[in-house]
C-alpha positions in Angstrom: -10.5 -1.1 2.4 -9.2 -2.5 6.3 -6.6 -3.8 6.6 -8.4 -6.7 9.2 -10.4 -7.8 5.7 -9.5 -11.2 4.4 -11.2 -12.8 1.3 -10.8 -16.6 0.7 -11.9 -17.6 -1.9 -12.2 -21.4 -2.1 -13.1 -23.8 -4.8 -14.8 -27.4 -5.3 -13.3 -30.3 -3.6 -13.4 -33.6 -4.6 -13.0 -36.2 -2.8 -14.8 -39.7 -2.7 -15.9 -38.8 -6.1 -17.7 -35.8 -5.0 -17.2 -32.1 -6.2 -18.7 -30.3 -4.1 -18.1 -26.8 -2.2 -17.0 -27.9 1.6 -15.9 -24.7 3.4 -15.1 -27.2 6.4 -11.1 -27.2 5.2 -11.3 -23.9 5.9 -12.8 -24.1 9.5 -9.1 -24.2 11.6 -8.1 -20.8 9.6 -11.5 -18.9 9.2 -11.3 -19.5 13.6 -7.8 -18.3 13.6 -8.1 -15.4 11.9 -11.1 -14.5 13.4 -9.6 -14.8 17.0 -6.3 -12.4 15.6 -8.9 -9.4 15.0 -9.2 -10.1 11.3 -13.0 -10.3 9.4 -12.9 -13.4 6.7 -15.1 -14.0 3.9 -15.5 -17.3 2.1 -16.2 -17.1 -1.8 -17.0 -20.0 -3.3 -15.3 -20.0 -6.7 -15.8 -23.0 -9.6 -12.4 -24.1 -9.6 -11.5 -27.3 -8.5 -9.1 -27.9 -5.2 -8.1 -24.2 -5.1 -7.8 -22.3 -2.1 -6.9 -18.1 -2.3 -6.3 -15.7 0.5 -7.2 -12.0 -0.4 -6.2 -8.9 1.2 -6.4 -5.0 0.0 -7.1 -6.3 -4.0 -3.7 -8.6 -3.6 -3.2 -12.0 -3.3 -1.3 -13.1 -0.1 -1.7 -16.9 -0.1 -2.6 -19.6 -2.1 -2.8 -23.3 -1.8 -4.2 -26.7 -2.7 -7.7 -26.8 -1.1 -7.0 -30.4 -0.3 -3.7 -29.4 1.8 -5.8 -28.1 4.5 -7.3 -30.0 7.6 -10.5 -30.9 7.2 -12.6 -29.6 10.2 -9.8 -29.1 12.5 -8.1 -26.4 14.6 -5.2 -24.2 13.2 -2.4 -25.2 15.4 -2.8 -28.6 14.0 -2.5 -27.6 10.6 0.9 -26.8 9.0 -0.5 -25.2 6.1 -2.8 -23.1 7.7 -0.2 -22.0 10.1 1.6 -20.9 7.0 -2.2 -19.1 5.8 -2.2 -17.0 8.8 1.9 -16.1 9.0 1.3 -15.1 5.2 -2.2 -13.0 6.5 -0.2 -11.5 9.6 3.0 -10.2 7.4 1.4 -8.8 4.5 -0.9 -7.2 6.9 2.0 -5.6 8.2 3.7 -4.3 5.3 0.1 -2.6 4.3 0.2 -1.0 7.6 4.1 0.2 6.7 2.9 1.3 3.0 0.4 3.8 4.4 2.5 5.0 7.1 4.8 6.0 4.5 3.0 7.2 2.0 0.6 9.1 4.7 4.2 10.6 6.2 5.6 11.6 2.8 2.0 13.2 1.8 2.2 15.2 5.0 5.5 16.4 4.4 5.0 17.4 0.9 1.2 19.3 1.5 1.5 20.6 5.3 4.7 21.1 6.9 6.8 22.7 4.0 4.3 25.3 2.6 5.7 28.8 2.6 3.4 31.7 2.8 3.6 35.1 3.9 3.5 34.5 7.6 6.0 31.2 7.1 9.3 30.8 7.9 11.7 32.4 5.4 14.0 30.7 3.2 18.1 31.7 3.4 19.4 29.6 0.9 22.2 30.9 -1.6 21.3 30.9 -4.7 23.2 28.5 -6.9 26.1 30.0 -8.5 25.7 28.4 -12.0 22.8 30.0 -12.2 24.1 33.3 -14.1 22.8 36.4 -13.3 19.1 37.9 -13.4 18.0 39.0 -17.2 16.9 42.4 -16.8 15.8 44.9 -19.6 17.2 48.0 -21.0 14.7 50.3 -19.6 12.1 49.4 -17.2 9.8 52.1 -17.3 6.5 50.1 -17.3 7.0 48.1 -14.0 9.7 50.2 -11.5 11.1 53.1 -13.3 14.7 52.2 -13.0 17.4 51.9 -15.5 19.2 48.3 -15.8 22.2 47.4 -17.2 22.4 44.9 -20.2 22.9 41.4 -20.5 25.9 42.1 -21.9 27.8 44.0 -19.3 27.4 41.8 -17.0 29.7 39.8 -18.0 32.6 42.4 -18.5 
């Protein structure tokens, strides 16, 4: 899902003894977010006076249906202007999420991977480690007589 994708979902209004859907309220921030780059889908929702702002599956803003302007611009509106500052900063911290989880995902799959024809590693080996468990006689794999555990340690 973009990032520029906003969901409001809005519900019935009444006023003058009228419930009815009136997507007008939302006229002033449906323009402004239109004009910052951002597509904006109304849903119409059966709950009364509520007003929702959806981004990515997360709820970013929330309101009073009844708060907003009816039918005017943005820059009037103080509660739209708060809409579209909560639209604009969650819209940056998605942005920030992906970046870091797409820089940590390319660290961990493509720039570390050791092959063959890679870089060697020259790290020491840990020193509480102990030493290598070898076996008595090693006459399937190399043909080489080992030591035991045991004297290692003498």
């Amino acid at each position: 899902m973009s990032f520029l994708y906003v969901k409001v979902y809005y519900g019935l209004s009444s006023t003058f003894s009228s419930n009815q859907h009136k997507p007008q309220f939302l006229t002033g921030l449906k323009d402004r977010l239109q004009k910052l780059g951002f597509r904006v889908d109304l849903a119409p929702v059966k709950l009364k006076n509520y007003c929702m702002i959806e981004m990515c599956g997360y709820e970013v803003f929330h309101c009073t249906l009844q708060n907003l302007h009816f039918n005017s611009c943005s820059d009037r509106d103080v509660v739209c202007m708060r809409a579209v500052n909560a639209v604009m900063e969650a819209s940056v911290k998605f942005r920030r999420a992906r970046a870091y989880l797409w820089f940590w995902t390319l660290i961990e799959h493509e720039l570390f991977i050791r092959s063959k024809y890679g870089p060697r590693d020259f790290w020491l080996r840990n020193k509480y480690e102990g030493p290598e468990k070898k076996c008595i006689e090693c006459s399937t794999c190399c043909d080489v007589l080992s030591k035991r555990e045991d004297e290692y340690w003498e």
